[in-house]
CHARMM internal coordinates of N, CA and C (Angstrom, degrees):
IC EDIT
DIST 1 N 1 CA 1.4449
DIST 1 CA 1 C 1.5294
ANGL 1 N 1 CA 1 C 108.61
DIST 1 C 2 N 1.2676
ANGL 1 CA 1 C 2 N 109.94
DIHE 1 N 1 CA 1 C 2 N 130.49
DIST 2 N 2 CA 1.5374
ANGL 1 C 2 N 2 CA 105.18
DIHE 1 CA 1 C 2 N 2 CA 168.71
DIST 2 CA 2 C 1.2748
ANGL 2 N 2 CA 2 C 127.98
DIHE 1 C 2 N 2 CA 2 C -115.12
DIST 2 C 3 N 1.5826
ANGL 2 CA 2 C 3 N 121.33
DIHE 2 N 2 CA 2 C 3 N 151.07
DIST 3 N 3 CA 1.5732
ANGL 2 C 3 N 3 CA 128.85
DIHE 2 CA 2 C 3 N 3 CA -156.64
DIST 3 CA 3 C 1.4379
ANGL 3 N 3 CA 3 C 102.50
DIHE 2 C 3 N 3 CA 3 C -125.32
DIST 3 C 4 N 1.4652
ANGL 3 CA 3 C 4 N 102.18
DIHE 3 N 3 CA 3 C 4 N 133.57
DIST 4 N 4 CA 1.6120
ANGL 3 C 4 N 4 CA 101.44
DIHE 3 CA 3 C 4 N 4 CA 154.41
DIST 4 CA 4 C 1.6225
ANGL 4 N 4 CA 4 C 127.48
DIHE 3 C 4 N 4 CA 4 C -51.61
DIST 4 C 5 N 1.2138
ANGL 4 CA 4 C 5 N 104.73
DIHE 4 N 4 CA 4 C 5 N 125.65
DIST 5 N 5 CA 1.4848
ANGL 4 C 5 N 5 CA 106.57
DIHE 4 CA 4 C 5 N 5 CA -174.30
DIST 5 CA 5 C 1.6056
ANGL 5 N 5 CA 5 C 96.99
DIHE 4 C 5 N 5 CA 5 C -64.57
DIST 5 C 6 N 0.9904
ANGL 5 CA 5 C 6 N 148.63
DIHE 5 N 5 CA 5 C 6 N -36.59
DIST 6 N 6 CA 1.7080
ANGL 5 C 6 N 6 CA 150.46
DIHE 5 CA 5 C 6 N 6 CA -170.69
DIST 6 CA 6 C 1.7967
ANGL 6 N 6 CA 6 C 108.63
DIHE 5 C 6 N 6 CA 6 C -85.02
DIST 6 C 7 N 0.9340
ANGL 6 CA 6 C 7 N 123.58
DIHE 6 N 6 CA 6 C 7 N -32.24
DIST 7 N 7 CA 1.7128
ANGL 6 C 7 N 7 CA 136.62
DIHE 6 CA 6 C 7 N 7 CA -177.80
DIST 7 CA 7 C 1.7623
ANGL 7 N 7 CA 7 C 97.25
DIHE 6 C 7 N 7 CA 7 C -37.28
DIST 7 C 8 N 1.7284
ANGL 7 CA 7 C 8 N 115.76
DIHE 7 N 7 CA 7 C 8 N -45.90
DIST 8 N 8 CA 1.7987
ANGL 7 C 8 N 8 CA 97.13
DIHE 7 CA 7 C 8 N 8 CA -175.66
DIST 8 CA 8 C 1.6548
ANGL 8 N 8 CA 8 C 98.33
DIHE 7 C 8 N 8 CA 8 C -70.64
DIST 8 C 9 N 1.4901
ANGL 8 CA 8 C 9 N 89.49
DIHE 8 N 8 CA 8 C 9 N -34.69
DIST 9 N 9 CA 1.8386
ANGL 8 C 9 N 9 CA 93.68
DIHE 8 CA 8 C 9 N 9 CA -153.19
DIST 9 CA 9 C 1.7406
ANGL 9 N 9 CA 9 C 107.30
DIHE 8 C 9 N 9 CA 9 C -58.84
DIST 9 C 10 N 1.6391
ANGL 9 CA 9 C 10 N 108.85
DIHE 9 N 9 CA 9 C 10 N -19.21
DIST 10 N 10 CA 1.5421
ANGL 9 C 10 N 10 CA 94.18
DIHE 9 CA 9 C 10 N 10 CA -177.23
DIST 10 CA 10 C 1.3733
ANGL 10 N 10 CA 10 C 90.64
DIHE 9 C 10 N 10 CA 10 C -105.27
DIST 10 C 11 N 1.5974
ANGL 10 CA 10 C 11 N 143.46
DIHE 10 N 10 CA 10 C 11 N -10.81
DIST 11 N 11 CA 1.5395
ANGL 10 C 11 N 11 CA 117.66
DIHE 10 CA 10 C 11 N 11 CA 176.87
DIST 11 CA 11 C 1.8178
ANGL 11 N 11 CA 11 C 96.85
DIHE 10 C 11 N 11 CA 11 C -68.32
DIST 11 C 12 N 0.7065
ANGL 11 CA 11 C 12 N 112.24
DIHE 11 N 11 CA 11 C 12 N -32.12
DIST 12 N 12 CA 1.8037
ANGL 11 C 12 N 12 CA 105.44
DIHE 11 CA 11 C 12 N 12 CA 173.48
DIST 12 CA 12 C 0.8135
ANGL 12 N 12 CA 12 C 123.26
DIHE 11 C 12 N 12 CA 12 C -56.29
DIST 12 C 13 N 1.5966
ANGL 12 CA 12 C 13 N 123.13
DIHE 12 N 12 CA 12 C 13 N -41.14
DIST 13 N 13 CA 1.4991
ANGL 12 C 13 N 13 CA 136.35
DIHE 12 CA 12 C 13 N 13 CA -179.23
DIST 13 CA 13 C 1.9058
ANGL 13 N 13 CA 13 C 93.60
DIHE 12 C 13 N 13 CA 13 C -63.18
DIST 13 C 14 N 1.0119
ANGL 13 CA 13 C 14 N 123.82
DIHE 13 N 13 CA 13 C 14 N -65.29
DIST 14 N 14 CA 1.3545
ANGL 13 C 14 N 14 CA 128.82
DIHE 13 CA 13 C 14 N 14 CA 160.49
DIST 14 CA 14 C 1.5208
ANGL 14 N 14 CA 14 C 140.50
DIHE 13 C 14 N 14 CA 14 C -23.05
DIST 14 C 15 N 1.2351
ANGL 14 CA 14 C 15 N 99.53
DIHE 14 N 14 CA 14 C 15 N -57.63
DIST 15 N 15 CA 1.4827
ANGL 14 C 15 N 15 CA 130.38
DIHE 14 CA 14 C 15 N 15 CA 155.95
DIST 15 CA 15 C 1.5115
ANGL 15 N 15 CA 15 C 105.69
DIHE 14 C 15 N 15 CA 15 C -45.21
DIST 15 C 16 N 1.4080
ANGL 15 CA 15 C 16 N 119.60
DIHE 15 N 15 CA 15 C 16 N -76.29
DIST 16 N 16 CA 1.4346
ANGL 15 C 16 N 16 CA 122.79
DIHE 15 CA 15 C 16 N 16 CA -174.88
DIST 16 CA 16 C 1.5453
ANGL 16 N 16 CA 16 C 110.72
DIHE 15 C 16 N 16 CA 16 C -62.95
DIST 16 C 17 N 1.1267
ANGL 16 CA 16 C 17 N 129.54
DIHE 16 N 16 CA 16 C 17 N -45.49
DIST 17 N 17 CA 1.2342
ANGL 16 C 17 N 17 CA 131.80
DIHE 16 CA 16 C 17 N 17 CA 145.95
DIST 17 CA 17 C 1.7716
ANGL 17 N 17 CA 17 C 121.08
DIHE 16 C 17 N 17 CA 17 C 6.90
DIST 17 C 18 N 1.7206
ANGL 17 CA 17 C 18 N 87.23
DIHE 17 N 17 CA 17 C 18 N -88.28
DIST 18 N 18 CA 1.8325
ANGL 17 C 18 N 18 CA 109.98
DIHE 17 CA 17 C 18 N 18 CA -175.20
DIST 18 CA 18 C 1.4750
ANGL 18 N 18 CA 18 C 92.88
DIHE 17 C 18 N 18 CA 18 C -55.15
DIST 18 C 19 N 1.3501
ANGL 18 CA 18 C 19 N 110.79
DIHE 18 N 18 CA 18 C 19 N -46.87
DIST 19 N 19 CA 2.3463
ANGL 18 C 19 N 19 CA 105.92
DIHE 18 CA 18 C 19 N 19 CA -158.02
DIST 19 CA 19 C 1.7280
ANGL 19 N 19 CA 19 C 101.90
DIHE 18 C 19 N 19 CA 19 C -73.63
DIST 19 C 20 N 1.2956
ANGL 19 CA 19 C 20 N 117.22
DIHE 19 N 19 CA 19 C 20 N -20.95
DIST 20 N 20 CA 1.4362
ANGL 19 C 20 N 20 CA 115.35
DIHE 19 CA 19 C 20 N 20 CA 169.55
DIST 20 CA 20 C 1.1219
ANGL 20 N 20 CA 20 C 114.30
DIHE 19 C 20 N 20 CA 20 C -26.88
DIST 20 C 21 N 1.5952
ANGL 20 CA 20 C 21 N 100.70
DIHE 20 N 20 CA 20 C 21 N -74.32
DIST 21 N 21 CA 1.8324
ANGL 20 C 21 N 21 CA 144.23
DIHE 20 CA 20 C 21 N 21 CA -177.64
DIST 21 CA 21 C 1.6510
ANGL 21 N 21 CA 21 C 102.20
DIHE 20 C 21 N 21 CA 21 C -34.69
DIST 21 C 22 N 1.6971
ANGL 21 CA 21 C 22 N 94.62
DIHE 21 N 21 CA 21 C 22 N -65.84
DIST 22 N 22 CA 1.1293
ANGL 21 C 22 N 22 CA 85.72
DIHE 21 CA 21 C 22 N 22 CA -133.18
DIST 22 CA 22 C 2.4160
ANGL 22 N 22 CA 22 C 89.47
DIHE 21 C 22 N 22 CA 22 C -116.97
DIST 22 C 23 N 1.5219
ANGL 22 CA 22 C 23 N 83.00
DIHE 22 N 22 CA 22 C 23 N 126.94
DIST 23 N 23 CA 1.4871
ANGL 22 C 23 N 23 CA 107.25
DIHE 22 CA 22 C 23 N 23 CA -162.45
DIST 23 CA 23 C 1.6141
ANGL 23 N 23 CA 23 C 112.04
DIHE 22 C 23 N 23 CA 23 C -139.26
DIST 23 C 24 N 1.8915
ANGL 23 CA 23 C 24 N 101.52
DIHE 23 N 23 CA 23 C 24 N 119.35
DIST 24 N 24 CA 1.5706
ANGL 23 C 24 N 24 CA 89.29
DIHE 23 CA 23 C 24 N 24 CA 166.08
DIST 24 CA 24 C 1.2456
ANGL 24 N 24 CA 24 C 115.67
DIHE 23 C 24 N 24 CA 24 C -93.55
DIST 24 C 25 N 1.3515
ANGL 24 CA 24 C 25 N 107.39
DIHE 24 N 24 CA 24 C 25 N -175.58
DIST 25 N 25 CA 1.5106
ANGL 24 C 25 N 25 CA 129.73
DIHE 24 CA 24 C 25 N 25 CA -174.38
DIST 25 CA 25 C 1.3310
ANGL 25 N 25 CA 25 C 96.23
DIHE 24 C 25 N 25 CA 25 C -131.18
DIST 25 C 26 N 1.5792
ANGL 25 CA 25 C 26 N 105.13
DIHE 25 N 25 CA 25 C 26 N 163.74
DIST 26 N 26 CA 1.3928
ANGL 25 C 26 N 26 CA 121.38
DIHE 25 CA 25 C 26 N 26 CA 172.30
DIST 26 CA 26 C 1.5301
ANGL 26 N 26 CA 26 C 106.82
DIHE 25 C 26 N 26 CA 26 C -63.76
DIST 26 C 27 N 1.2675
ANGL 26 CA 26 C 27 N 109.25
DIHE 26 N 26 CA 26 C 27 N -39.60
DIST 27 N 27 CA 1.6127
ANGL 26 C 27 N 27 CA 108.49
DIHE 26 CA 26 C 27 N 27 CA -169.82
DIST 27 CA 27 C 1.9557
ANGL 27 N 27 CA 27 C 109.14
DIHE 26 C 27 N 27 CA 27 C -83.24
DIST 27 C 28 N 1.6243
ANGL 27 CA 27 C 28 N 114.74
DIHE 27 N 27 CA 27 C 28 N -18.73
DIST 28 N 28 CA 0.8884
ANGL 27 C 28 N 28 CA 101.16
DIHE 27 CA 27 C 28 N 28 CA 178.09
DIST 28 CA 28 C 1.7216
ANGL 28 N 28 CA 28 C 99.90
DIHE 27 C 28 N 28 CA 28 C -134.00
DIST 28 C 29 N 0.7857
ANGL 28 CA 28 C 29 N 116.68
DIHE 28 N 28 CA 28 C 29 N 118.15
DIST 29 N 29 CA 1.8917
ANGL 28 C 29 N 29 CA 112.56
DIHE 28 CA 28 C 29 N 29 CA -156.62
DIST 29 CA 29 C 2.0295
ANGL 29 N 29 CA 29 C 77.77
DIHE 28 C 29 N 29 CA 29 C -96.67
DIST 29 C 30 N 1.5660
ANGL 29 CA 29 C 30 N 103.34
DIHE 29 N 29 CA 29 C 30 N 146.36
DIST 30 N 30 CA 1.2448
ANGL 29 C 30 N 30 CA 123.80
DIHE 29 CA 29 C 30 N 30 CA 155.59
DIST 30 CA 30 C 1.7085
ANGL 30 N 30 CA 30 C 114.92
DIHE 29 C 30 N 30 CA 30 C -58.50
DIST 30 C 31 N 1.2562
ANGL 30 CA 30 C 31 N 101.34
DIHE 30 N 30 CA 30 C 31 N 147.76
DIST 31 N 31 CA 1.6709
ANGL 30 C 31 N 31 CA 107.89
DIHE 30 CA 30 C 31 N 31 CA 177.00
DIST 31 CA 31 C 1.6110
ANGL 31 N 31 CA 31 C 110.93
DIHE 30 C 31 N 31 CA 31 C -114.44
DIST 31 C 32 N 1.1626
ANGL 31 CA 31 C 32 N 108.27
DIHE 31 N 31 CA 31 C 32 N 114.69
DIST 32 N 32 CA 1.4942
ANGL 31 C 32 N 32 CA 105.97
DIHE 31 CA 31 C 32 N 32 CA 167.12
DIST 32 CA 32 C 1.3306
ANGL 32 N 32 CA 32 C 106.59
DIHE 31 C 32 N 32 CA 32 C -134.95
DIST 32 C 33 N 1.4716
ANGL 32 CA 32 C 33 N 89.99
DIHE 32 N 32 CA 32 C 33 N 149.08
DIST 33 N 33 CA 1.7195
ANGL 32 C 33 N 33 CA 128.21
DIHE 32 CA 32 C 33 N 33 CA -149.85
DIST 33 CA 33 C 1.6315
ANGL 33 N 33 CA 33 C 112.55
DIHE 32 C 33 N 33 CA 33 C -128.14
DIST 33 C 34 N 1.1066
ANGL 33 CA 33 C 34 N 113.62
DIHE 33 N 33 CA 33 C 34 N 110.70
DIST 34 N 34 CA 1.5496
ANGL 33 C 34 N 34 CA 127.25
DIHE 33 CA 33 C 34 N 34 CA -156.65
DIST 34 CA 34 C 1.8349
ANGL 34 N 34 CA 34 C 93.47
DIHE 33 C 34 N 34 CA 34 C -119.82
DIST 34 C 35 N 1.5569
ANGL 34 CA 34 C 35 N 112.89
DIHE 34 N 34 CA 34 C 35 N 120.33
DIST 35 N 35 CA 1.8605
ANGL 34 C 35 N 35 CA 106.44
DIHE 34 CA 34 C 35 N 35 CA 178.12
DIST 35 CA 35 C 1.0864
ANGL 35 N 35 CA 35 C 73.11
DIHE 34 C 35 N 35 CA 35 C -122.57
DIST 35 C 36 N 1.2590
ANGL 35 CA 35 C 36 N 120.62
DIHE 35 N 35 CA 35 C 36 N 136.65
DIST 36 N 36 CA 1.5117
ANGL 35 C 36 N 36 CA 148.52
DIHE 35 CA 35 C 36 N 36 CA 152.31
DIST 36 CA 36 C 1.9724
ANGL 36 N 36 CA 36 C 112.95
DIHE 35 C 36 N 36 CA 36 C -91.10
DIST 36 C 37 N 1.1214
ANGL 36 CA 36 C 37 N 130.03
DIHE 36 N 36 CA 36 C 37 N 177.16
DIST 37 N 37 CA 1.4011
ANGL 36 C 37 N 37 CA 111.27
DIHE 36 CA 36 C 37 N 37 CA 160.34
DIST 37 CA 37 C 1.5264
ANGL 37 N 37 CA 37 C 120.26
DIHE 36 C 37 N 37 CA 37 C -43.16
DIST 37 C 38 N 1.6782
ANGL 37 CA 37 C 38 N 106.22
DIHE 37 N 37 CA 37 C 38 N -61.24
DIST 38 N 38 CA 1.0405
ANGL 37 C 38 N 38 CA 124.78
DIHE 37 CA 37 C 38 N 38 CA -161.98
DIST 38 CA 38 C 1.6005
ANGL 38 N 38 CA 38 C 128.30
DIHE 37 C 38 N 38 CA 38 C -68.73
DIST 38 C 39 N 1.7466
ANGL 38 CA 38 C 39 N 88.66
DIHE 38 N 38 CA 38 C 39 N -53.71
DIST 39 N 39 CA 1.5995
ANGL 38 C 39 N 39 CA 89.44
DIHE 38 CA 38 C 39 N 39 CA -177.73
DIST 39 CA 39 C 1.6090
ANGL 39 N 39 CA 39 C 89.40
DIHE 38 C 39 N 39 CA 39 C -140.16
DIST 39 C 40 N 1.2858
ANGL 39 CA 39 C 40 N 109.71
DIHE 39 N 39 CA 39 C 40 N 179.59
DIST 40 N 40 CA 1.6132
ANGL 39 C 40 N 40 CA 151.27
DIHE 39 CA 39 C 40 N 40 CA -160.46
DIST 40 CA 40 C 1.6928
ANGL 40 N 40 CA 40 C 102.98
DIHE 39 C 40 N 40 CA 40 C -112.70
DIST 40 C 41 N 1.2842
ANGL 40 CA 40 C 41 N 112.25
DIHE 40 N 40 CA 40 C 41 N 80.75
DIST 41 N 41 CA 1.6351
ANGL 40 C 41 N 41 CA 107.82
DIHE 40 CA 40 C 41 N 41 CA 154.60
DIST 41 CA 41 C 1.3718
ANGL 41 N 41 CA 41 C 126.16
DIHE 40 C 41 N 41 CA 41 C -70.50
DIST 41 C 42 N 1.0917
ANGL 41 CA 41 C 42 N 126.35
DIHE 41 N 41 CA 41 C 42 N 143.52
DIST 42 N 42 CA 1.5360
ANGL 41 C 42 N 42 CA 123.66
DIHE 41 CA 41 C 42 N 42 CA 160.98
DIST 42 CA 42 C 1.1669
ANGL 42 N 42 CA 42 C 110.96
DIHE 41 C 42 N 42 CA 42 C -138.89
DIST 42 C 43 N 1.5732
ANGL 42 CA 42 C 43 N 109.24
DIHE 42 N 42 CA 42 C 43 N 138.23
DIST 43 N 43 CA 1.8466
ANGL 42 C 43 N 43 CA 102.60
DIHE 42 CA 42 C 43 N 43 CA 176.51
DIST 43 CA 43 C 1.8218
ANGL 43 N 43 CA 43 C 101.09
DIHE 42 C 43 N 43 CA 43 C -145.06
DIST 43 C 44 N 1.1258
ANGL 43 CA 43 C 44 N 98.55
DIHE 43 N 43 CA 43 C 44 N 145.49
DIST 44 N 44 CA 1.4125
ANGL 43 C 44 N 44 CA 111.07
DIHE 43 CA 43 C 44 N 44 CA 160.78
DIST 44 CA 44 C 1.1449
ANGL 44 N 44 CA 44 C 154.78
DIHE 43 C 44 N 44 CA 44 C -79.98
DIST 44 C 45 N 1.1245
ANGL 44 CA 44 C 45 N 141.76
DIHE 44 N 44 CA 44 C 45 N 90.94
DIST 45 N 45 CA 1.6742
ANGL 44 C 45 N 45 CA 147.63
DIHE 44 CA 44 C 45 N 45 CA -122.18
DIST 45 CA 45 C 1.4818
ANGL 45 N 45 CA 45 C 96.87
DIHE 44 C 45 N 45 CA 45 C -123.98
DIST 45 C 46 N 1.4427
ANGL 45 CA 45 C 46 N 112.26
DIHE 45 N 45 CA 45 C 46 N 119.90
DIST 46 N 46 CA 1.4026
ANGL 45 C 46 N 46 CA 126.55
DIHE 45 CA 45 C 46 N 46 CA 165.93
DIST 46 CA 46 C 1.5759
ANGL 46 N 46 CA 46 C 101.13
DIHE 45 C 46 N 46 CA 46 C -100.64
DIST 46 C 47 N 1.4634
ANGL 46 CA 46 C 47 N 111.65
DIHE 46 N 46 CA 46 C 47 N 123.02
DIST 47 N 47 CA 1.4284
ANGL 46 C 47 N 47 CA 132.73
DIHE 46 CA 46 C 47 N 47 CA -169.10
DIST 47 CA 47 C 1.7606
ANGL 47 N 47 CA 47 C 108.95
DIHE 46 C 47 N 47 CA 47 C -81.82
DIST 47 C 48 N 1.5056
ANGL 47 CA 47 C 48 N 131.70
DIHE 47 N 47 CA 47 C 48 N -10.68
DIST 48 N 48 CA 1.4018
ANGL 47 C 48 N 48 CA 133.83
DIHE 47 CA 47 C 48 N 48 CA -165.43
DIST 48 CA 48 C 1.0555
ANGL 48 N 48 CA 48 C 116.61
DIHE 47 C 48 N 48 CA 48 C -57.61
END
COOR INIT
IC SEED 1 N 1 CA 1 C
IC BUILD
């Protein structure tokens, strides 16, 4: 199978991109939300 040699290098470019944006605070903690089949995680991530 063959891969673009650049394909990680720009999902990173991408990657760093979205986490720029998006940042918690103590006063407003990020929400992330994990659905598995079964059940619904959610956890709260302070970014400091």
């Amino acid at each position: 199978m063959l891969t673009r040699p650049g394909k990680n290098k720009t999902r990173q470019r991408v990657h760093d991109r979205i986490r720029k944006k998006v940042m918690g605070t103590a006063e407003r903690p990020r929400l992330n939300v994990y659905r598995s089949l079964n059940h619904i995680y959610a956890q709260l991530v302070n970014d400091l």
